[in-house]
N, CA, C and O atoms as a GROMACS GRO file, in nm:
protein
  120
    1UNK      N    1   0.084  -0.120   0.000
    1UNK     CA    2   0.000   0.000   0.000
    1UNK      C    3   0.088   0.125   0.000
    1UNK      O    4   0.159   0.160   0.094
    2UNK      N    5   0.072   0.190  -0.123
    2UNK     CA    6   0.127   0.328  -0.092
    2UNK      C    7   0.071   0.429  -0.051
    2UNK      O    8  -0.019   0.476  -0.120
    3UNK      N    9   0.116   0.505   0.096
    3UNK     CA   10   0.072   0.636   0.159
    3UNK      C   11   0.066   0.764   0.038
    3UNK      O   12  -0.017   0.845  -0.005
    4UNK      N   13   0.159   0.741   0.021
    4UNK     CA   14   0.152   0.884  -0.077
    4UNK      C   15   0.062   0.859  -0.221
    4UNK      O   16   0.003   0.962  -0.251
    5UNK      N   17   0.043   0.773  -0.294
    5UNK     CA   18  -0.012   0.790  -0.377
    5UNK      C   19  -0.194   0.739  -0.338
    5UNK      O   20  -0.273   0.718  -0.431
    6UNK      N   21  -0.234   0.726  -0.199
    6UNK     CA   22  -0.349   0.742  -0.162
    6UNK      C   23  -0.365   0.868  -0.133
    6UNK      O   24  -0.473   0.927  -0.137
    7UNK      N   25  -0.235   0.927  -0.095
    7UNK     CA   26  -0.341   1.075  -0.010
    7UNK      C   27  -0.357   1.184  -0.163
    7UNK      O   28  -0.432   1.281  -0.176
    8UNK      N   29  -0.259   1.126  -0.263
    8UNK     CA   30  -0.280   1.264  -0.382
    8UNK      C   31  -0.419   1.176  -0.380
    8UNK      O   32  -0.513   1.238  -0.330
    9UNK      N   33  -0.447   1.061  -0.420
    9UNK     CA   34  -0.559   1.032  -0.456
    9UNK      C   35  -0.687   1.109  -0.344
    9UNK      O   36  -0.789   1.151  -0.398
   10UNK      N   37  -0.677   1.117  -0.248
   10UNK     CA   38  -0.745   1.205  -0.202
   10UNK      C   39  -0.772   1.291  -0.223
   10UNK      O   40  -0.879   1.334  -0.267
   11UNK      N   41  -0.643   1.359  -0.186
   11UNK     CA   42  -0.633   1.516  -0.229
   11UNK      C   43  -0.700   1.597  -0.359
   11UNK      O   44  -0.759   1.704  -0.376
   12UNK      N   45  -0.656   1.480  -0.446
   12UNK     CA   46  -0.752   1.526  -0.594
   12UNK      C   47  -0.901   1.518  -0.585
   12UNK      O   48  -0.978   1.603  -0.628
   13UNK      N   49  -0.934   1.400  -0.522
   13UNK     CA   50  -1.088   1.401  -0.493
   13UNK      C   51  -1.138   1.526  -0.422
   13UNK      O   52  -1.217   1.610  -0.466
   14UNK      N   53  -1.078   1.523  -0.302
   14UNK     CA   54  -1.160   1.693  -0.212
   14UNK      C   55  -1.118   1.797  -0.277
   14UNK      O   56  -1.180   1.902  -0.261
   15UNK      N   57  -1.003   1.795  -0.366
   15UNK     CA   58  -0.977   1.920  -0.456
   15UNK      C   59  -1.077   1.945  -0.562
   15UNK      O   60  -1.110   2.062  -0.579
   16UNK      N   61  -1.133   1.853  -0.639
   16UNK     CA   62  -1.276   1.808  -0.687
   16UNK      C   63  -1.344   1.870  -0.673
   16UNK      O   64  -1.378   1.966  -0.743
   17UNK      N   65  -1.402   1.813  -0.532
   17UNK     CA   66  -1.543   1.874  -0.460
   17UNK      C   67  -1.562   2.034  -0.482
   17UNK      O   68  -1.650   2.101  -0.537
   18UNK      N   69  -1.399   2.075  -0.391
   18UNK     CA   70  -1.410   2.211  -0.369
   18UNK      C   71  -1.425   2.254  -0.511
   18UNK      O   72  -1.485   2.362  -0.520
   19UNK      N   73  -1.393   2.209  -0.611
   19UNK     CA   74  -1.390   2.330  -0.719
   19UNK      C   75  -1.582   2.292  -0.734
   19UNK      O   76  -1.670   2.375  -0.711
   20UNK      N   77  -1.598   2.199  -0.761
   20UNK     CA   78  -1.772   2.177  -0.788
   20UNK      C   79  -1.826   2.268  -0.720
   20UNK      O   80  -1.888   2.346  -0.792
   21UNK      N   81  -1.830   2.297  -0.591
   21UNK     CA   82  -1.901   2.376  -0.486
   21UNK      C   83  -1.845   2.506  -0.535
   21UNK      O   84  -1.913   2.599  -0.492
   22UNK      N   85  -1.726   2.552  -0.623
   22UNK     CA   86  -1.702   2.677  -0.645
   22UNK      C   87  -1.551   2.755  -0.545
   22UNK      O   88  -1.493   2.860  -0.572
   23UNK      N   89  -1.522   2.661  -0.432
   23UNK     CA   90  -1.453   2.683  -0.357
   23UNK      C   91  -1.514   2.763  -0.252
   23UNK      O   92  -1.454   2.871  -0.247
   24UNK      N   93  -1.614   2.757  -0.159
   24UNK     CA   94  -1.689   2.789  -0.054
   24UNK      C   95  -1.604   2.909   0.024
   24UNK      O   96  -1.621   3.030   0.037
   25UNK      N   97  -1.466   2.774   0.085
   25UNK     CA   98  -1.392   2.846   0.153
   25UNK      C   99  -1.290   2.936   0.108
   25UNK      O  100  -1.196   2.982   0.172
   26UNK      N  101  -1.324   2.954  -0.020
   26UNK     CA  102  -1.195   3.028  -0.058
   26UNK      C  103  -1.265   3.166  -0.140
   26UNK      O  104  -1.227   3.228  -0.240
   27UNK      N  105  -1.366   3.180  -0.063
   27UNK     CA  106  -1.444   3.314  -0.118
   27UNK      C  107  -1.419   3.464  -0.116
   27UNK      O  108  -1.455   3.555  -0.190
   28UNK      N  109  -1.328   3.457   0.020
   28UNK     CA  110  -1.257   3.571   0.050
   28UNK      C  111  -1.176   3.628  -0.055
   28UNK      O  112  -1.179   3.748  -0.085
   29UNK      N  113  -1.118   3.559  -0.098
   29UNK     CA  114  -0.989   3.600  -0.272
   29UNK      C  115  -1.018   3.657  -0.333
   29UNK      O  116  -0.940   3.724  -0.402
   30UNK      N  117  -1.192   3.666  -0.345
   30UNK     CA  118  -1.236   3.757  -0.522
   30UNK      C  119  -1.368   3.866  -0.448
   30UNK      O  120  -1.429   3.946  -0.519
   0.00000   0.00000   0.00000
């Protein structure tokens, strides 16, 4: 099992989400 190539696999998934949702938390920027 590799750690690191599960967590990009994560990472890309909730990086995903956030862009679908528009980035919620990252509303402050614009």
């Amino acid at each position: 099992m590799r750690i690191r190539t599960l967590t990009k696999a994560v990472a890309e998934a909730y990086y995903a989400s956030r862009e679908a949702l528009g980035f919620p938390m990252c509303n402050k920027d614009k």
